[in-house]
N, C-alpha and C positions, 0 to 999 in steps of 0.2 A: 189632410195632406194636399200638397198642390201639384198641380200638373207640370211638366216641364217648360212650358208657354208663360204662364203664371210665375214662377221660380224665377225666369231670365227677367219679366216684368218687374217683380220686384227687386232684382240686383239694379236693374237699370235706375228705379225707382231713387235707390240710396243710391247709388253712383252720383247720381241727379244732385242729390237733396248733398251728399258732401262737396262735391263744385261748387254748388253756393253758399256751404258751409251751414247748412242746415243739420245740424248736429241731432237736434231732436228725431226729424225726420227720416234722416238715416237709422238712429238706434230703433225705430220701430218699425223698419224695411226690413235689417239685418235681424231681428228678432223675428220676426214673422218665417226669417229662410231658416232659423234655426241656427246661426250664426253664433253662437255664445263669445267665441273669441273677440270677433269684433264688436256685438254688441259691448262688452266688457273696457275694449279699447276705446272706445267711443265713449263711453259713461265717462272716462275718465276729461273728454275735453269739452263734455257740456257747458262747461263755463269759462268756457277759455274765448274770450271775445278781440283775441290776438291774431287777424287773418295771418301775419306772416306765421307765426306760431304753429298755429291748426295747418300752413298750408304746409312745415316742413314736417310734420308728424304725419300726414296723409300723404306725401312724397314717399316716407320711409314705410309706410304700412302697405299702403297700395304698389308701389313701385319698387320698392326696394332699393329707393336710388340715392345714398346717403352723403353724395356729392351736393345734388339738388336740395334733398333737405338742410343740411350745411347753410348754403346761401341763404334760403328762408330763416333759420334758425337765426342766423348771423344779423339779419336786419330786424328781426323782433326786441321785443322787450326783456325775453330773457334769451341771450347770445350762449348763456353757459350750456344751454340745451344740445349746443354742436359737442361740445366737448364733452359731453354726460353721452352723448349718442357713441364719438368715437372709445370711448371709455366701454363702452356695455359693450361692442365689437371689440375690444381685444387690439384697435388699432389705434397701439400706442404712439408708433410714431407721428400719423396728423393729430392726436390729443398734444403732443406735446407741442405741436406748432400753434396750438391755438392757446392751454395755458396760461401763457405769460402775460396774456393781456385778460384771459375771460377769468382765471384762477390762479394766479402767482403762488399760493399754498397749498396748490396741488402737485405742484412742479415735482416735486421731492418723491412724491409717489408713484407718479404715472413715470418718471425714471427708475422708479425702480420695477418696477411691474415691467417695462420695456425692455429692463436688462436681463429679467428671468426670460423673456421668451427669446432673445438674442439668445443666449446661456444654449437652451435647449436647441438653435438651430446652430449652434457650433460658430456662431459668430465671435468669439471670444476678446477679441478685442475693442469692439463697440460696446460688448456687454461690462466689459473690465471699466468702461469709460462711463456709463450708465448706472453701473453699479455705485461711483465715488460721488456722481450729482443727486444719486439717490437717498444719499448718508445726510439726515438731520440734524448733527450734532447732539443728540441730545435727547431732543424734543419729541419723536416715537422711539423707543428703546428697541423694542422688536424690531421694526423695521431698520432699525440702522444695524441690528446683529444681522441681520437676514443680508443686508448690504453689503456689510466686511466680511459673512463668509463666503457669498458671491463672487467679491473682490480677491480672497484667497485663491479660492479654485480658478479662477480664469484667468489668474497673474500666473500661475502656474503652470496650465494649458498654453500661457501665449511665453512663456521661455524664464520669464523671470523668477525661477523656481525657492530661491534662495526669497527674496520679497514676500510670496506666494507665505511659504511657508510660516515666518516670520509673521506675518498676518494670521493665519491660522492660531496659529501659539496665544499669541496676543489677546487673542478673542476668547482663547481659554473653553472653547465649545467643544465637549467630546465628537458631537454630533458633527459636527467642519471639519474636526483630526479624520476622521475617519471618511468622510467623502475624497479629503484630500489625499489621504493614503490610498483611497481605492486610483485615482486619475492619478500620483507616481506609482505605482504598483503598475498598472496602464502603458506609461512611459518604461519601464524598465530601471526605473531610479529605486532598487529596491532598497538598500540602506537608509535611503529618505523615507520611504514607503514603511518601512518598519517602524522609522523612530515617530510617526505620525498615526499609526495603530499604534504605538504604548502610549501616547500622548490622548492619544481616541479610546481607553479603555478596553483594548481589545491585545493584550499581551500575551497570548499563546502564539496569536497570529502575528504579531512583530518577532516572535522567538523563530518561529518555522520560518520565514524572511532570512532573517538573521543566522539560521541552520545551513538555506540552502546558499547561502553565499561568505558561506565559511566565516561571518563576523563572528568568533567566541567572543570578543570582546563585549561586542553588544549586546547577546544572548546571557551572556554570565551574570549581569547584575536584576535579570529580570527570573533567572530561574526559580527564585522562590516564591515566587507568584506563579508558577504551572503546576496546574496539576494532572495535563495530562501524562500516562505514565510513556507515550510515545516518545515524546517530547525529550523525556526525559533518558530515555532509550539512544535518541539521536546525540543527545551532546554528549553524553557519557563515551560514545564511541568514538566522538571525535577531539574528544580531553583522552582519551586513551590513544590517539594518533598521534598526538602530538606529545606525548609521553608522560599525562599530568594523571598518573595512576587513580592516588588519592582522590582526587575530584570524580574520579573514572567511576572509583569504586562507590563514593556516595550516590552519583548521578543511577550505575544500574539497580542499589540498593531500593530507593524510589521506586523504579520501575519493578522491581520483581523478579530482576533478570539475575537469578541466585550463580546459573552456570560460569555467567562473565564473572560475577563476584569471584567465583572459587579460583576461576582462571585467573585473576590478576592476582590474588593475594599468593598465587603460587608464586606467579611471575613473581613479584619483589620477594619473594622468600617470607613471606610472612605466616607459615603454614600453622600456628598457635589460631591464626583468626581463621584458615580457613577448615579446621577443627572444630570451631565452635559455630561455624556457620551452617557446614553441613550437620552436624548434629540437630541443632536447632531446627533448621528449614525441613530436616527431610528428604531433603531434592536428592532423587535419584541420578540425574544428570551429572550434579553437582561431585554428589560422594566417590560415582565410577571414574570421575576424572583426579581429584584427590587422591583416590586410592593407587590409581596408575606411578601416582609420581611417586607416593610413599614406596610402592616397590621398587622402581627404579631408584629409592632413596635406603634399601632394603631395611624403611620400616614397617615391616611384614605384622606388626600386631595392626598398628592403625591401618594399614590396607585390608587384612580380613575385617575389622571394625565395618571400613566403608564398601566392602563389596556387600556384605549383610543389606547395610540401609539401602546399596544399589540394587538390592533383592537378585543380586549375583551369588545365589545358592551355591551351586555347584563347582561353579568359580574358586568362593570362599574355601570351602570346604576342602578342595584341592589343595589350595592354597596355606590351609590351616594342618593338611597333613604332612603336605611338604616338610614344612618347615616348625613339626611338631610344635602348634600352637594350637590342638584342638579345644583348650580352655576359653581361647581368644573368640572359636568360630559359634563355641555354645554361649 
């Protein structure tokens, strides 16, 4: 182990020996302090007999000043080094100023890599712009989908909603329907927000959209693809608002909601179905509400029938003596 006298000795040593580009020298100063990293970094420009080269790479290690290595990089023999530098920092916008001259077949990427971090700082309309120079026609497939759903979402964010969309569509990507429905869902565009979750594979959740903003229309042609029985619950009450019984009646059937069944088949007089429903089902609920009407209908055999299944004992029984029908009540 070395002393702390000794330790400064040998930083100074490689310090030394990198000024004058003694690369060797340096790697066995920096090995000696235990150094691994640099020793490691340094292995790598043992052969690199490019003073500008070695001078911008020891700028950005030692320094951290990637202004200054730029300029070094820039007058060596490999210039691309600036723009591999601004690339590995994340700092797209000087890559792309350099580019055009150091890597014209980069252009395409470092645009679009610029427009995803635009994207995230809410820059939306530079990113919408970054995103279309980013589009290769062709030539990376991924990246040109990655581009056009980019271009959806932030045509969208910046007002062009209608475009946005349409672009979404296009691209045919559940995975973009659905980021896109989340940012109009966001906006308060929920009818758009809907029809961009059915388009995203996510149709319970364009139904509930669709619920709370009273579209039946747009909700009705996706109900049979739900299966929650909520869901189901919800439209049915509101096909029963609007007086569309029938529909009312399948919609609570689905759910399980036996009582509203019994209720509506009363409602339209249909009392043969709702007969054969409480029989069937059971439902206690169901039968006591049946049974009410039947008396008020004074069909006093099928009322004692459904206070029985309503396990209305006494009820019945009463009921059954009244109106001498104790046959009905056993």
């Amino acid at each position: 182990m070395y002393g702390d006298s000794a330790k400064q000795a040998l930083l100074q040593f490689g310090q030394t020996a990198l000024r004058i580009f003694d690369i060797s020298y340096a790697i066995r100063a920096f090995r000696l302090l235990g150094d691994a990293g640099m020793v490691g970094f340094l292995s790598h420009l043992e052969d690199c007999d490019d003073k500008s080269l070695l001078s911008g790479y020891l700028a950005l290690a030692q320094e951290g000043d990637k202004d200054k290595a730029q300029q070094f990089f820039l007058s060596s023999s490999h210039p691309v080094a600036a723009l591999d530098m601004r690339c590995d920092a994340m700092q797209w916008e000087q890559a792309l100023s350099l580019a055009p001259q150091l890597a014209p077949d980069r252009v395409n990427y470092i645009s679009y890599e610029f427009a995803q971090q635009l994207e995230v700082q809410g820059e939306y309309q530079r990113a919408s712009d970054y995103y279309r120079k980013g589009i290769t026609n062709g030539r990376l497939k991924n990246q040109d989908e990655q581009c056009m759903g980019g271009l959806a979402r932030t045509l969208i964010r910046t007002g062009e909603v209608r475009k946005g969309i349409d672009q979404a569509l296009e691209i045919g990507s559940e995975t973009v329907c659905r980021e896109c429905a989340s940012i109009l869902e966001g906006m308060k565009l929920l009818d758009e927000s809907a029809l961009m979750y059915q388009h995203g594979g996510q149709v319970e959740r364009a139904v509930e959209i669709y619920l709370s903003t009273r579209n039946l229309k747009g909700a009705s042609g996706l109900m049979q693809q739900v299966k929650t029985p909520l869901l189901h619950l919800q439209y049915g009450r509101a096909r029963e608002a609007e007086g569309s019984y029938e529909e009312a009646i399948k919609e609570y059937l689905f759910a399980g909601d036996i009582l509203s069944v019994a209720r509506l088949y009363i409602n339209i007089n249909d009392l043969g179905s709702a007969f054969i429903l409480v029989r069937e089902s059971k439902s206690a609920e169901a039968a006591l509400v049946v049974s009410r009407f039947c008396q008020q209908q004074s069909k006093f055999e099928e009322a004692i029938e459904f206070l029985v299944v309503a396990r209305c004992f006494k009820e019945g029984y009463d009921l059954a003596n009244t109106q001498r029908l104790m046959d009905r009540y056993y």
